[in-house]
C-alpha positions as semicolon CSV with decimal commas, in nm:
position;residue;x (nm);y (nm);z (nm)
1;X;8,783;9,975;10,907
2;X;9,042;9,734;10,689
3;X;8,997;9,493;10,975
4;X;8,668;9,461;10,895
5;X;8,754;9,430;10,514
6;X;9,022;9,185;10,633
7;X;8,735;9,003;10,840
8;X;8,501;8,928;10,623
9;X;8,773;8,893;10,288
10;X;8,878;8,578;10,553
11;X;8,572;8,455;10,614
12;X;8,446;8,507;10,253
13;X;8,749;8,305;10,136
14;X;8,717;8,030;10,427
15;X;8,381;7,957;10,380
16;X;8,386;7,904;9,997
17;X;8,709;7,666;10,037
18;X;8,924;7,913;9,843
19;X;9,261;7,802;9,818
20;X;9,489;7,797;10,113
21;X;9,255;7,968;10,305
22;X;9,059;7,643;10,271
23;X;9,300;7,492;10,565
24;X;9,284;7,802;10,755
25;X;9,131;7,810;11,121
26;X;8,822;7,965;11,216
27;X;8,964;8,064;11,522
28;X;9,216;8,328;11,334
29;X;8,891;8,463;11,214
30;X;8,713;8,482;11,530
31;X;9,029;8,614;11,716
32;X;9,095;8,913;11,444
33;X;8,650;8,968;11,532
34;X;8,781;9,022;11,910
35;X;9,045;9,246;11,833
36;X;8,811;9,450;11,597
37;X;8,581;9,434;11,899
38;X;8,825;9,528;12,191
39;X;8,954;9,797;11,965
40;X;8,613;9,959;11,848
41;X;8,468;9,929;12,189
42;X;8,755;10,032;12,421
43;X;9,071;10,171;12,268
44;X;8,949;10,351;12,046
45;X;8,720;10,534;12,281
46;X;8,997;10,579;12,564
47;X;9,199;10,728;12,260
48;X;8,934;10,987;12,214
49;X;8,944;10,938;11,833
50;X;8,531;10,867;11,837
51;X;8,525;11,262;11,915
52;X;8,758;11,332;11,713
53;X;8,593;11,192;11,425
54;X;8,246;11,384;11,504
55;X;8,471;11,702;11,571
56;X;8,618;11,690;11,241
57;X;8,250;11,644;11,059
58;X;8,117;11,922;11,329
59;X;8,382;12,158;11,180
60;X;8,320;12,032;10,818
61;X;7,976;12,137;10,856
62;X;8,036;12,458;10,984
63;X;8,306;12,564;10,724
64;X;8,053;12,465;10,466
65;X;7,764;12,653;10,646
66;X;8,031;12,970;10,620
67;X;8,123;12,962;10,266
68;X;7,742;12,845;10,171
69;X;7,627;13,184;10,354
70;X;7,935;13,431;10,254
71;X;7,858;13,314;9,899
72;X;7,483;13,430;9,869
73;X;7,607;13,745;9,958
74;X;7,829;13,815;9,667
């Protein structure tokens, strides 16, 4: 995610002529976009941290569920 935030704080900052970044090549920007996309498509899936992610929520969710129905009983 702070590639994204780093994408678009570039682009933000290129397009309105911001200081230095006012010299600074779009290509930068559109190679950083590639790596965000090789990463979120590829690596990240061969990494297996996509499931991981959804197994952490799936067992956030159930721990909830647990204390949500243990504490109705008290």
């Amino acid at each position: 995610m702070p590639i994204i935030l780093l994408i678009a704080a570039l682009a933000a900052l290129r397009g309105f002529e911001v200081w230095r970044f006012a010299d600074l090549s779009w290509w930068y920007i559109i190679g950083l976009m590639v790596v965000a996309f090789i990463w979120f498509e590829y690596i990240e899936k061969a990494l297996g941290l996509d499931k991981r992610k959804a197994h952490d929520v799936d067992e956030q969710r159930r721990a909830d569920r647990v204390k949500k129905s243990l504490g109705k009983r008290r």
